[in-house]
N, C-alpha and C positions, 0 to 999 in steps of 0.2 A: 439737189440739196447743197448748200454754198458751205462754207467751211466755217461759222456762228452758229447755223441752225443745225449743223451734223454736231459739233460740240455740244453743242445745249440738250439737243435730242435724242442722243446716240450715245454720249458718257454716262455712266451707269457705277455711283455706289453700292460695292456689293451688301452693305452692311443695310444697304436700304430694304433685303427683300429675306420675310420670313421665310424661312426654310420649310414651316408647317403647310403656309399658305399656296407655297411652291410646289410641295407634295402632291396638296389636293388637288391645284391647277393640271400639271402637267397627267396626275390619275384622272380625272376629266376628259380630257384631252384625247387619252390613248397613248400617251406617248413613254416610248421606253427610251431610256439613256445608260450610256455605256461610257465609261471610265477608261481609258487607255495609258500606259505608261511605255513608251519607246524607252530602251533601256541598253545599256553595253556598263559594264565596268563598275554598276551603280551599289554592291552588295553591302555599303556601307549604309543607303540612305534607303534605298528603294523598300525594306519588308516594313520600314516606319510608315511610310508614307501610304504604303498595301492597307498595313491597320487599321489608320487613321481612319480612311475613306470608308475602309469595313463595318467600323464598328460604328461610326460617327451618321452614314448617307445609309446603308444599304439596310436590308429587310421589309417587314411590313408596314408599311407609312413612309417608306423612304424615297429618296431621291434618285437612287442609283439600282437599277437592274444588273448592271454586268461590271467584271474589274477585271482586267485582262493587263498583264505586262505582255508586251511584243520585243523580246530579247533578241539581239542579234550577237549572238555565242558568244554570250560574253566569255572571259576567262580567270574570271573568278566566282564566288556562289551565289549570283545576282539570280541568276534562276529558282536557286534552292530555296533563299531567302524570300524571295517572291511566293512562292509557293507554301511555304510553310507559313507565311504572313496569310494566306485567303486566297492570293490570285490565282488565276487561270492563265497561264504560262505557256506559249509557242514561241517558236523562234521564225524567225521573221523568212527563211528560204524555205519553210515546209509551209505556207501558205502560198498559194498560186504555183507552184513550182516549175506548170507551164510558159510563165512566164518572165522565166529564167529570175538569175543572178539582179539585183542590184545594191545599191549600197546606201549606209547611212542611214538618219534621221526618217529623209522622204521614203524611201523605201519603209521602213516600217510603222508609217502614219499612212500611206497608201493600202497596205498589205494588212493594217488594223480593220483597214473598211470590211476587208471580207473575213473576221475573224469575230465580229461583233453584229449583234441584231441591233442594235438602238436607232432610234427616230432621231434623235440625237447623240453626237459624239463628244467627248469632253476629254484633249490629250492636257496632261500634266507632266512635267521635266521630272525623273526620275531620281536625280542628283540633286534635290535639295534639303537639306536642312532645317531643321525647325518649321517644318512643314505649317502652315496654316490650313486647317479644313474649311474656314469661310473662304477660301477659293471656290471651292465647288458648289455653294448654291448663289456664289457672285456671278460665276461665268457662266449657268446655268438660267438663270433669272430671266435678260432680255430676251433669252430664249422663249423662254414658256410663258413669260407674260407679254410680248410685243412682236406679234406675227409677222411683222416685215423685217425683223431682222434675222438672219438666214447664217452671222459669223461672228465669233465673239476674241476679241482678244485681249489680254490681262495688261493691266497699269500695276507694277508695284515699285517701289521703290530702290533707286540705282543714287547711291552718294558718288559724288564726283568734287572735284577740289572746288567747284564753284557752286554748290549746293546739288540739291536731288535733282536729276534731268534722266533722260533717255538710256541713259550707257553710253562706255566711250565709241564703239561702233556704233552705235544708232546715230552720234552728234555729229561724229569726226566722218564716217561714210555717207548710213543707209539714209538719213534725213536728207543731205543735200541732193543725193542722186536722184532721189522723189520727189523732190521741188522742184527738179530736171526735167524730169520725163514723167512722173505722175503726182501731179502735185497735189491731189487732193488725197492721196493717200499718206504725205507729209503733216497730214491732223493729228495720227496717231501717235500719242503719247512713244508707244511701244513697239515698233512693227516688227521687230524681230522677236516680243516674248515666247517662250516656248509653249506657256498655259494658250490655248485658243480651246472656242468649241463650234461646231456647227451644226449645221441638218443635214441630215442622210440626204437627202433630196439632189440637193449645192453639190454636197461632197464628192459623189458619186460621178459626177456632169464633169469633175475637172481634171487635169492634168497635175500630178503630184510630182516635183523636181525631186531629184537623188538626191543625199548630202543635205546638205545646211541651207539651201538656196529653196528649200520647202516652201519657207518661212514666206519669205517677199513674192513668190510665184503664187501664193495660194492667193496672196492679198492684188496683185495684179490681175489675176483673171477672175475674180470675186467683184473688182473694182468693173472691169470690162463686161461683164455677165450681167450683173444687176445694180451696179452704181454704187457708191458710199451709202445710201438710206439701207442697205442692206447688211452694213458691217456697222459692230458696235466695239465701245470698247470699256472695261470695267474692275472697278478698282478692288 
């Protein structure tokens, strides 16, 4: 897929896709989906964003099966908060424990896999703000309606002195290093957002980096596994 046809065919208006229509697709289907918030230090924003999804995605007709924060001890009441919002709350070293110690982001977007039943996964940034709940049936959408896409990552909006672009890491780093060495993953509006979702299936298959470097690793061996017609991306 050349980098015209993965735009045109693979960018995805989340405002385009009923949330109703999305329900009965993926109840069809069989498929469960699960809500993940990686989380450290978040006790400000994180029991909003629990709510949100609560009250707005889950129950009967809904979109969401499961809402899980995976806390890595935080040290403030990002826990509490979580929990007393709806969520189902572990910390990220009492999952797998066999499998020792790690750290970071990756480490509890990895350690989510085995803390969640879903056919589908759906992590959300736990640190934000004025949360939007059309996230969740935007980045959910290509999902359940377009079976060859297997990875979903979020476009939202980043101001920069010379209009809305990427972020200053995406422009000033991750963009040119991927024109570098993987160019076709230099389409993506976004490749560093934190919103992504996938299928169990992918998820499972791949190699989850510690830290911050999740992010561009997951889209590298996604890229190498089954090609850009397998990653979307959506606004």
């Amino acid at each position: 897929m050349d980098r015209d046809s993965w735009l045109r065919e693979r960018t995805f208006d989340g405002s385009d896709f009923d949330p109703g229509h999305l329900a009965e697709r993926r109840a069809a289907a069989g498929l469960r989906v699960s809500v993940v918030l990686p989380s450290l230090n978040v006790a400000d924003t994180v029991g909003a964003i629990v709510t949100t999804v609560r009250e707005r995605w889950m129950g009967p007709g809904g979109l969401v099966d499961e809402l899980v924060v995976v806390d890595s001890h935080s040290t403030d009441a990002t826990a509490r908060e979580a929990a007393a919002a709806g969520a189902v709350v572990v910390q990220d070293d009492a999952v797998l424990p066999a499998a020792g110690p790690g750290r970071g982001k990756g480490e509890a977007m990895w350690k989510s896999l085995a803390a969640t039943t879903g056919d589908l996964v759906l992590w959300l940034d736990a640190d934000v703000r004025d949360f939007d709940p059309a996230f969740v049936p935007g980045m959910l959408g290509p999902l359940i309606t377009v079976p060859e896409v297997a990875f979903v990552k979020a476009v939202y909006r980043r101001a920069m002195a010379a209009g809305d672009e990427g972020g200053r890491v995406t422009e000033i780093c991750a963009r040119p290093l991927l024109n570098l060495f993987h160019p076709p993953l230099a389409a993506l509006a976004q490749p560093l957002s934190g919103e992504q979702a996938g299928r169990r299936e992918l998820l499972e298959a791949l190699p989850f980096f510690t830290g911050y470097a999740v992010e561009i690793g997951l889209l590298i061996d996604i890229l190498r596994a089954r090609g850009m017609e397998a990653i979307a991306q959506a606004t």
